[in-house]
TIDO-374346 format. One record per residue: x, z, y of N, C-alpha, C in turn. Coordinates in Angstrom, 1 decimal. Atoms other than C-alpha are relative to their C-alpha. Example, Ala and Ser with C-alpha at 12.3 -4.5 7.8 and 13.67 -1.06 7.14 Angstrom:
<recs>
REC   n.c1   n.c3   n.c2  ca.c1  ca.c3  ca.c2   c.c1   c.c3   c.c2
REC    0.9    0.0   -1.2   12.3    7.8   -4.5    0.9    0.0    1.2
REC   -0.9    0.0   -1.1   13.7    7.1   -1.1   -0.8    0.8    1.1
</recs>
This chain:
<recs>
REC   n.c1   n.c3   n.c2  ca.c1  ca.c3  ca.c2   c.c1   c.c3   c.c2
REC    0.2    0.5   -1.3   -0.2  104.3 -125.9    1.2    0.6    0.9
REC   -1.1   -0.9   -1.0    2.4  106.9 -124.3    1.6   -1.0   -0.3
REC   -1.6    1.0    0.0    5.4  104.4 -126.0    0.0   -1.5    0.5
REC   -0.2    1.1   -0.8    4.1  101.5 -124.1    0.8    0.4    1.5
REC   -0.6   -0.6   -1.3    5.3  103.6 -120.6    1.2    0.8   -0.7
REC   -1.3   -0.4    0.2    8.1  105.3 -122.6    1.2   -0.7   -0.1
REC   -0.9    1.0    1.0   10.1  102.3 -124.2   -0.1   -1.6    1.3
REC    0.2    0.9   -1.6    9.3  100.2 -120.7    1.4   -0.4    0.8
REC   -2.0    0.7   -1.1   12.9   98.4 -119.6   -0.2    0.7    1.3
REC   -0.2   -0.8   -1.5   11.7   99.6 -116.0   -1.0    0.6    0.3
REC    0.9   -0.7   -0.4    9.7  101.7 -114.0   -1.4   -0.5   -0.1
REC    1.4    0.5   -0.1    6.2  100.9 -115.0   -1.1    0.3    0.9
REC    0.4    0.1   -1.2    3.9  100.2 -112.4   -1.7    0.2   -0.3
REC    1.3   -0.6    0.3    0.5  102.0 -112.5   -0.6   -0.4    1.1
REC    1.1   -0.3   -0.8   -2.9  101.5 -110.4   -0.6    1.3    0.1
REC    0.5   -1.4   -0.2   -3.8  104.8 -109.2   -1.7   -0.4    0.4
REC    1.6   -0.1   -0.4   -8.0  104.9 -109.5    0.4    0.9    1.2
REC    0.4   -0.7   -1.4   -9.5  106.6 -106.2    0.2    1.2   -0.5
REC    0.7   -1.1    1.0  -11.0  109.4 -109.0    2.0    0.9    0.2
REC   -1.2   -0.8   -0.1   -6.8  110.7 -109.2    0.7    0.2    1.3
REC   -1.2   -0.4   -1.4   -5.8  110.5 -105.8   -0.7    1.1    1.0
REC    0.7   -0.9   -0.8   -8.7  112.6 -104.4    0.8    1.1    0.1
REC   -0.5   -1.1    0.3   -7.5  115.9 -105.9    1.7    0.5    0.8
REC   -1.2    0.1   -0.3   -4.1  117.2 -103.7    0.8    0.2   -0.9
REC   -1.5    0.2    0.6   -2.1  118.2 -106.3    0.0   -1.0   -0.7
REC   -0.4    1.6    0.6   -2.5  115.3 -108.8    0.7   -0.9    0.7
REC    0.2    1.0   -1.0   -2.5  113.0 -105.8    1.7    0.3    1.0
REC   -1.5   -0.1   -0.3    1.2  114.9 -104.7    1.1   -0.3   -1.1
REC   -0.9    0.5    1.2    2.4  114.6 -107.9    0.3   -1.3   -0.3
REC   -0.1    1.2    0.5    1.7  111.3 -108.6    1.1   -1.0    1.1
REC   -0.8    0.4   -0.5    2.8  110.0 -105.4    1.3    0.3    0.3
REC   -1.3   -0.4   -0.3    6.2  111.8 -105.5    0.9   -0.2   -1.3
REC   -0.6    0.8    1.0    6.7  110.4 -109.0    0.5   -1.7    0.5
REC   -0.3    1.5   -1.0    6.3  106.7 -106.7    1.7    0.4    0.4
REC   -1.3    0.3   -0.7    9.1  107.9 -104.7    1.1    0.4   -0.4
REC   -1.1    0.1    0.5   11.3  109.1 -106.7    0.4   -1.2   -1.1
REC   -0.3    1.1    1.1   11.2  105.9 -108.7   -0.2    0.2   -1.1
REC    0.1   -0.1    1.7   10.2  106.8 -112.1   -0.8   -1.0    0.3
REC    0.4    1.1    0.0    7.1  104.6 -111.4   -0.4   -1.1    1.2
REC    0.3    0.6   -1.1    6.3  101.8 -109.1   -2.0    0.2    0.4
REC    1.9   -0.1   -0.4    2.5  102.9 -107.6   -0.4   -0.9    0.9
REC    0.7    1.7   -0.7   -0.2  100.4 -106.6   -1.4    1.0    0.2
REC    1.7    0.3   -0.3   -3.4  100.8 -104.8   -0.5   -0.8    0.8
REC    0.2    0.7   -1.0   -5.3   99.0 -102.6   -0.8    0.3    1.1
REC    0.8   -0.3   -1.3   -7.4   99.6  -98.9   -1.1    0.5   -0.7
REC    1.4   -0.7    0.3  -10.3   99.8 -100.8    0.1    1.3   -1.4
REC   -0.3   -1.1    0.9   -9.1  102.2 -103.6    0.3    1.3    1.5
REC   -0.3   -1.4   -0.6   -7.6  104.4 -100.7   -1.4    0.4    1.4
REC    1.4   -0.5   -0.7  -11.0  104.3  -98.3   -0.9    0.7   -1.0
REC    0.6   -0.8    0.7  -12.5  105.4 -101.1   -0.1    1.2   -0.7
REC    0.0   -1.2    0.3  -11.2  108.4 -102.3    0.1    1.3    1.7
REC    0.2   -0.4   -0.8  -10.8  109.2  -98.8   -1.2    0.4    0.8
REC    1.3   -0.2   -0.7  -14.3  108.9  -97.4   -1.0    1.2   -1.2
REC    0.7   -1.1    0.7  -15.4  110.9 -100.8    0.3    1.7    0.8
REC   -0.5   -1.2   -0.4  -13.1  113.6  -99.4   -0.2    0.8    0.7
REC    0.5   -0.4   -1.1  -14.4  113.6  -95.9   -1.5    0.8   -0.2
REC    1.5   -0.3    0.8  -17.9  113.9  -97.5   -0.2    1.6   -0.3
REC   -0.1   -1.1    0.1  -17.4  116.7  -99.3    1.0    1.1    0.8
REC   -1.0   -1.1   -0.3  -14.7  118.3  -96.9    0.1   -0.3    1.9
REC    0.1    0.7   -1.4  -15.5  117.4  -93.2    1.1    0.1    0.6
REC   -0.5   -0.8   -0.5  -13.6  120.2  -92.1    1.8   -0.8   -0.2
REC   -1.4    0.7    0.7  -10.2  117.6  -93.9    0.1   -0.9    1.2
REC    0.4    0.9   -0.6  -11.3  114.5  -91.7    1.3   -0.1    0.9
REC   -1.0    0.4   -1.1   -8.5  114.8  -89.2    1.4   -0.6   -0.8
REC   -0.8   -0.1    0.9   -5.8  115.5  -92.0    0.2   -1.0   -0.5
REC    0.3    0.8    1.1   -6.9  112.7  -94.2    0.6   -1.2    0.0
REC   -0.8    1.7   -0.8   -5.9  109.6  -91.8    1.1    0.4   -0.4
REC   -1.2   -0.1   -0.1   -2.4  111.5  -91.9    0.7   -0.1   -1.7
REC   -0.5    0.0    1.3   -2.2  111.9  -95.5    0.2   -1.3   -0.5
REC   -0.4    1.6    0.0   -2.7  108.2  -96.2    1.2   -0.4    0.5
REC   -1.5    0.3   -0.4    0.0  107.4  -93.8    1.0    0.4   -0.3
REC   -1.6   -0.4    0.8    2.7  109.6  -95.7    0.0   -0.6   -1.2
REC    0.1    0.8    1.3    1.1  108.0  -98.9    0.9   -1.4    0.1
REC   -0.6    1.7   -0.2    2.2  104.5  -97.4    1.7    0.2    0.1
REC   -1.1    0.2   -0.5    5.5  105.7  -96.1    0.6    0.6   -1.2
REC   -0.6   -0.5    0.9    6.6  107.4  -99.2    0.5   -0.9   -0.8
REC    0.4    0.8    0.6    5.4  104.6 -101.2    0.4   -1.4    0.3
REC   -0.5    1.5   -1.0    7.2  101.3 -100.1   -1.1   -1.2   -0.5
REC    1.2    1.0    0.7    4.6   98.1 -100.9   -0.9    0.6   -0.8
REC    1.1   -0.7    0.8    2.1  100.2 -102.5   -1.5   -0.7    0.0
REC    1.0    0.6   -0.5   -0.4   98.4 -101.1   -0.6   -1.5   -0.9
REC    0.2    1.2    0.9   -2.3   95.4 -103.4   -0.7   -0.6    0.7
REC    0.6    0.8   -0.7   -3.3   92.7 -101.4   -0.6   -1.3   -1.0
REC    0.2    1.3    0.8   -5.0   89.1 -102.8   -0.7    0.3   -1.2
REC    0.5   -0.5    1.1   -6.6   91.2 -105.5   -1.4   -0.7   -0.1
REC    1.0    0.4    0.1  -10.0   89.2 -104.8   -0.5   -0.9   -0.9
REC    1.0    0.7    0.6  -10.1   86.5 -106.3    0.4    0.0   -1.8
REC    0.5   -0.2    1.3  -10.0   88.0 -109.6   -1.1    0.5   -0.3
REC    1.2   -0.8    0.4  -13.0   89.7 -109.2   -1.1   -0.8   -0.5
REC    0.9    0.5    0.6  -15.3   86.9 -110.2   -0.1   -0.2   -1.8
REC   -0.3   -0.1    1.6  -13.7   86.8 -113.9   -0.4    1.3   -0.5
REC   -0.3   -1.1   -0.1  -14.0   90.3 -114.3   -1.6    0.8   -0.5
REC    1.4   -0.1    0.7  -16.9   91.7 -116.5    0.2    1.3   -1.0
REC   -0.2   -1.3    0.6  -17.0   95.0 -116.8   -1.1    1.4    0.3
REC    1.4   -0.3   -0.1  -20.1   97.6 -117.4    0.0    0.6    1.3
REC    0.1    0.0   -1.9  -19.3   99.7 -114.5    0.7   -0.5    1.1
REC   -0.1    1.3   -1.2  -19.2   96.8 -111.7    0.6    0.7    0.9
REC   -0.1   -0.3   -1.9  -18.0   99.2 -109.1    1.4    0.2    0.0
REC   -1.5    0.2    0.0  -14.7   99.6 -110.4    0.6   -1.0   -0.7
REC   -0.3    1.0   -0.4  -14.2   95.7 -110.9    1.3    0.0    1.0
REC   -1.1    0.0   -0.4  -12.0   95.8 -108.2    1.5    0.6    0.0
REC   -1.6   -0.6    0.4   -9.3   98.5 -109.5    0.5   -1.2   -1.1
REC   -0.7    0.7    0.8   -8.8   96.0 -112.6    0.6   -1.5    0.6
REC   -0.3    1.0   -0.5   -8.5   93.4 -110.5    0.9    0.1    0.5
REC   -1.4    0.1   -0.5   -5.9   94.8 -108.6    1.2    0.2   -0.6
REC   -1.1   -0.3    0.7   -4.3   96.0 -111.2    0.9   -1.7   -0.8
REC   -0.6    1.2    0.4   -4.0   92.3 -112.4    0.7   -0.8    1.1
REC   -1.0    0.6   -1.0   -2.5   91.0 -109.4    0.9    0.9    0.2
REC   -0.9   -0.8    0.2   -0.2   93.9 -109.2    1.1   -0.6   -1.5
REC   -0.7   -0.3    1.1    0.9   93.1 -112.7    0.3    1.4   -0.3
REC    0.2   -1.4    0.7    0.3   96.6 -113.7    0.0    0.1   -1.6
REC    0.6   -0.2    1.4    0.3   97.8 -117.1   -0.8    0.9    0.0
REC    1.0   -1.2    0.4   -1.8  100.9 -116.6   -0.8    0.4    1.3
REC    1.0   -0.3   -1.1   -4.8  101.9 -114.8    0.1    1.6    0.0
REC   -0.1   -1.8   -0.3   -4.2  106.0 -114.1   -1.2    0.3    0.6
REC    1.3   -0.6   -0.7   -8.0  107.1 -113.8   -0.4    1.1   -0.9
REC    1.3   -0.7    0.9  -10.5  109.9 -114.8   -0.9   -0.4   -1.1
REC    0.8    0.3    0.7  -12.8  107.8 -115.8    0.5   -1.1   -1.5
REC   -0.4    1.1    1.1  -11.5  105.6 -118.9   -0.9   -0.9   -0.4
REC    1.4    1.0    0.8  -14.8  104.4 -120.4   -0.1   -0.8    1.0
REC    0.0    1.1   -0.9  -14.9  102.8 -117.4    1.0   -1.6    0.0
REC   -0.9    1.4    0.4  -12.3  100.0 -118.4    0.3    0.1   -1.3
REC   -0.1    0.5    1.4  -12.8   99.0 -121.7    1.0   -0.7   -0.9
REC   -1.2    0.2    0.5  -10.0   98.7 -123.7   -0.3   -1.9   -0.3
REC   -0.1    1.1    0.9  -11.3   95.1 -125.1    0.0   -0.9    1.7
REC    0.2    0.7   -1.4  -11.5   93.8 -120.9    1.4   -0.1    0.4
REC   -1.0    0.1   -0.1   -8.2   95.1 -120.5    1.0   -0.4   -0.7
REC   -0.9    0.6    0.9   -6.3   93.9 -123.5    0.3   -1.4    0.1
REC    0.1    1.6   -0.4   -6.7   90.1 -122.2    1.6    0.1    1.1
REC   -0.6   -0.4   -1.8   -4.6   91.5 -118.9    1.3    0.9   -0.9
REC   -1.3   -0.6    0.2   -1.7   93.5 -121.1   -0.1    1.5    0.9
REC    0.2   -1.1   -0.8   -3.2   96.4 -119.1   -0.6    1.0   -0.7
REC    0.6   -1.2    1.1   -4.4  100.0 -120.6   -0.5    0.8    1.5
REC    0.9   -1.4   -0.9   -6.5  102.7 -118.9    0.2    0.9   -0.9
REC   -0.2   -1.0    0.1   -5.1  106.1 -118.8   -0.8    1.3    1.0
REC    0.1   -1.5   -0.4   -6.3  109.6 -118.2    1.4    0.7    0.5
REC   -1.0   -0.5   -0.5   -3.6  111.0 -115.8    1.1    0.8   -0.8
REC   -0.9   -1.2    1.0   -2.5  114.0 -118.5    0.7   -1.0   -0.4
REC   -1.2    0.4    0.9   -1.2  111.8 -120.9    1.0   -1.4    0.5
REC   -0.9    1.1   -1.0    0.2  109.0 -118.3    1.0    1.3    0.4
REC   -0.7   -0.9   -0.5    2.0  112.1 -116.8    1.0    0.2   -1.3
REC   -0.6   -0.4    1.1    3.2  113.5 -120.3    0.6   -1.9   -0.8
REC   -1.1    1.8    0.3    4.5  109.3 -121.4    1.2    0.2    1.4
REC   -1.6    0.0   -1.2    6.7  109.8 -118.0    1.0    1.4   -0.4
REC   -0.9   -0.7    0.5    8.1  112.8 -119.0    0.7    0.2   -1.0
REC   -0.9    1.1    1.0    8.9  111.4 -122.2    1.2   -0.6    0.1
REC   -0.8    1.0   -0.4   10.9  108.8 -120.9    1.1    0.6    0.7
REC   -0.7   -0.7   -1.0   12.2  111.0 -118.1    0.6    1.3    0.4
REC    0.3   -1.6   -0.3   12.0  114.7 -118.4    0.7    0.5    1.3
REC   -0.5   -0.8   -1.4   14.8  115.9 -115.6   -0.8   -1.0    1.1
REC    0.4    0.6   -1.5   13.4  113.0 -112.9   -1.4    0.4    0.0
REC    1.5   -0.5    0.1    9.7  114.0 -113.8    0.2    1.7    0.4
REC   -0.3   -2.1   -0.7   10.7  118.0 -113.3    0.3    0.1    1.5
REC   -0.4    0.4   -1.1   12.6  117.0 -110.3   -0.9   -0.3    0.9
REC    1.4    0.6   -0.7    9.7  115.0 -109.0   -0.9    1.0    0.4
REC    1.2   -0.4    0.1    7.4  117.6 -109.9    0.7    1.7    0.9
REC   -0.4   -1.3   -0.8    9.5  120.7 -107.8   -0.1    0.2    1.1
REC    0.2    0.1   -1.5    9.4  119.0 -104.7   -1.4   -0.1    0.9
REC    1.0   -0.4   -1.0    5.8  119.0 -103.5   -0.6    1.8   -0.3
REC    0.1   -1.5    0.4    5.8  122.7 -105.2    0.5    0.8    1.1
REC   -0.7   -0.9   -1.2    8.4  123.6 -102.5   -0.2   -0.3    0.7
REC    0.9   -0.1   -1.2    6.5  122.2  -99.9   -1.2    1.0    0.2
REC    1.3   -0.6   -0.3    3.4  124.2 -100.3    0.5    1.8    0.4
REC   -0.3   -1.0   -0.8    3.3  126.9  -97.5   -1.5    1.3    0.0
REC    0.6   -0.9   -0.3   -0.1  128.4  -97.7   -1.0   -0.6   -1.4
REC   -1.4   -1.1   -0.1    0.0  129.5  -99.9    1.0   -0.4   -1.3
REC   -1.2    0.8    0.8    3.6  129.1 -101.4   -0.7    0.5   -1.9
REC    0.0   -0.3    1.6    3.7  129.2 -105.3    1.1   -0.2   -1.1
REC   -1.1    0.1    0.1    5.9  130.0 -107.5    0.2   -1.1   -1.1
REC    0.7    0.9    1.5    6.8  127.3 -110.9   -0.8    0.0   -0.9
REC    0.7   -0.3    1.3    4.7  129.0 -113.1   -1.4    0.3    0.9
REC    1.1    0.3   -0.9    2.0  129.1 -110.5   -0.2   -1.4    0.7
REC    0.6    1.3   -0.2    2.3  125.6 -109.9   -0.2   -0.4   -0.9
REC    0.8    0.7    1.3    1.9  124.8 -113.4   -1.0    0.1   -0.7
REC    0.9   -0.9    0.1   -0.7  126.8 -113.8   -1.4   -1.0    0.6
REC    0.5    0.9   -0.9   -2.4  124.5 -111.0   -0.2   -1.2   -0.3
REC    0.6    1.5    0.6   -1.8  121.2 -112.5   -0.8   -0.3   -1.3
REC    1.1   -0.4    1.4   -3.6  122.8 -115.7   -0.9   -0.5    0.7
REC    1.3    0.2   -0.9   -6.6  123.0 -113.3   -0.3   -1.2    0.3
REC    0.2    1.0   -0.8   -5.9  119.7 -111.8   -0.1   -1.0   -1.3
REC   -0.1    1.3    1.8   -6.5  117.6 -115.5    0.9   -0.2   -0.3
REC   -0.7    0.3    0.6   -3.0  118.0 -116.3    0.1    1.1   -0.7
REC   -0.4   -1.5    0.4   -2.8  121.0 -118.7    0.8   -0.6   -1.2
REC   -1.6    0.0    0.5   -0.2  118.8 -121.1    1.1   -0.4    0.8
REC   -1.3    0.1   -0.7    1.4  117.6 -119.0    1.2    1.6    1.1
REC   -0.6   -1.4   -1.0    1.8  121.2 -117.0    0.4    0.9   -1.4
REC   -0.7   -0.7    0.8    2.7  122.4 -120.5    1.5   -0.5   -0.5
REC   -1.0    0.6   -0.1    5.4  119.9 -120.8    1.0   -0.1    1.2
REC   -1.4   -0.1   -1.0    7.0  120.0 -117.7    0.7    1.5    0.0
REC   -0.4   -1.3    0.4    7.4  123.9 -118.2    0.8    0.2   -0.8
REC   -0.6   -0.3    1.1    8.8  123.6 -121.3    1.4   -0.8    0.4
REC   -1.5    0.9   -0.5   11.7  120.9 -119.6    1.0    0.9    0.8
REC   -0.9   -0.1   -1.5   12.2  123.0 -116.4    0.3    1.5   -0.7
REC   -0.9   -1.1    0.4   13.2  125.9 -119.0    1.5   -0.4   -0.5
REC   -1.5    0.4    0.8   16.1  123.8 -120.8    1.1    0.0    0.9
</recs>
């Protein structure tokens, strides 16, 4: 699976589930792999209300924050946005119904890969019709560094050196994206940003 995103003529273009963008660091990572162009990121209004209103949920005290973070997600992210994705949803037959609409977007995207937590949730034999795969973040993260290692390191130093409270150093941010469901990929990028 990792040599379909490695061996990819161009930046392959992922659907970010809700389930990876919740989390900040995943959800900085991923988006700052978008803008530096390694891959082209896709979501849609209802993928980003939804990891947002989980967030508020559990995090009230974020609620102000949340609107703003969206809005650097969009500006980062040029067309990010999947529009028209509807009327795939009537074809679309898949056990859990509620994430119907990521596959859908991801087929109007033209996506090859769904980047979620949940995998069972898109069944390899639903998506194989669509040329599309469902990934667990780690090893989507670790196929980009494959392909890319210095723009993936690169990618991955810049929201490290944004974080002010509190700062952290490389080995404390890799440490972090262990926690955050990437612990190969936080073993791989470590092992790059020593060469």
């Amino acid at each position: 699976m990792t040599a379909l995103l490695r061996d990819a003529p161009a930046p392959p273009v992922p659907i970010h589930d809700a389930c990876v963008l919740y989390g900040d660091q995943l959800r900085h990572l991923l988006i700052e792999l978008a803008a530096a162009g390694i891959v082209h990121a896709r979501w849609t209004d209802r993928i980003e209300a939804e990891w947002t209103a989980n967030l508020i949920r559990n995090r009230p005290d974020l609620e102000s924050r949340v609107a703003r973070v969206g809005d650097a997600m969009r500006r980062a992210v040029v067309n990010a946005t999947v529009t028209g994705y509807e009327r795939h949803l009537e074809a679309i037959r898949l056990v859990a119904t509620g994430d119907r609409h990521v596959l859908a977007a991801a087929i109007e995207a033209k996506a090859s890969v769904i980047v979620t937590a949940n995998v069972k949730h898109f069944p390899e034999r639903e998506l194989r019709s669509h040329g599309i795969k469902a990934m667990h973040p780690d090893p989507f993260v670790v196929s980009l560094i494959q392909r890319d290692p210095r723009g993936v390191s690169d990618a991955a130093e810049r929201p490290r050196a944004r974080l002010r409270h509190p700062a952290m150093t490389w080995t404390e941010y890799v440490v972090s994206l262990g926690k955050a469901r990437l612990a190969d990929a936080a073993g791989e990028l470590d092992r790059h940003r020593e060469k």
